[in-house]
N, C-alpha and C positions, 0 to 999 in steps of 0.2 A: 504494500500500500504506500502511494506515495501522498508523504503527507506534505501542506503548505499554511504557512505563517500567512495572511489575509486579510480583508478588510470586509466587515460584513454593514450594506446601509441600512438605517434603520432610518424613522425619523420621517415629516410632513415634508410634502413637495414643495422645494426650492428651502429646505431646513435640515441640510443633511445630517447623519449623528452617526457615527460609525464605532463597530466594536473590532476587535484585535482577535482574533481566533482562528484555531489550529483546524484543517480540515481536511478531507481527501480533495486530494488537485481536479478529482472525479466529478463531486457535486458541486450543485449551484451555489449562486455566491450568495443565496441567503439560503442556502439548504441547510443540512445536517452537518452539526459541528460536533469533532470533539470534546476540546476545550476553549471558552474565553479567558483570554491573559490579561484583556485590557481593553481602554475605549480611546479614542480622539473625537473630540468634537471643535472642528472648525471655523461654526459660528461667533463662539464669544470672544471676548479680546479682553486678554490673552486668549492665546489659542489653549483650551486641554489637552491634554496628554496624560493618561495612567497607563503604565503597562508595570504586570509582576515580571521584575528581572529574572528571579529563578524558575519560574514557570518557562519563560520565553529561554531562559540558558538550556535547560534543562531539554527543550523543542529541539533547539537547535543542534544542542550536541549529538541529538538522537537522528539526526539527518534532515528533518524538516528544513523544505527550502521557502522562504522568505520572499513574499512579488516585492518589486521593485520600492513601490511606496511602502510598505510594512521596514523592510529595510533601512530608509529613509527616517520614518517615523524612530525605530531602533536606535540609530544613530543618534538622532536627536535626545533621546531621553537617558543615552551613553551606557546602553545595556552591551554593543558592540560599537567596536571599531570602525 
């Protein structure tokens, strides 16, 4: 099973709200998850950002691969490099 680090949207149209969770590369992107590690919502200002470091380590080390903006996000809250 290949597993991936994602963004799932939740939230009213034109009000996006997004959660951090681990899922097969398989299902849809608001299908069946895993795990959530965490949320970003980039309406408010500041922007939020929660993510569990060890949940997300813990993803990662086990091969879970990361889409681009989950990465990004990662970075930003200095879970990785």
């Amino acid at each position: 099973m290949a597993t991936r680090i994602r963004l799932k949207r939740l939230g009213a149209k034109k009000a996006p709200f997004y959660r951090i969770v681990v899922a097969d590369s398989r299902t849809a992107r608001n299908g069946k998850t895993i795990e959530e590690i965490g949320y970003y919502d980039p309406t408010k200002e500041p922007v939020v950002l929660k993510v569990d470091a060890d949940a997300a380590k813990k993803w990662l080390s086990t091969g879970a691969q990361p889409s681009d903006t989950v990465k990004a996000l990662l970075k930003k809250a200095g879970v990785i490099e």
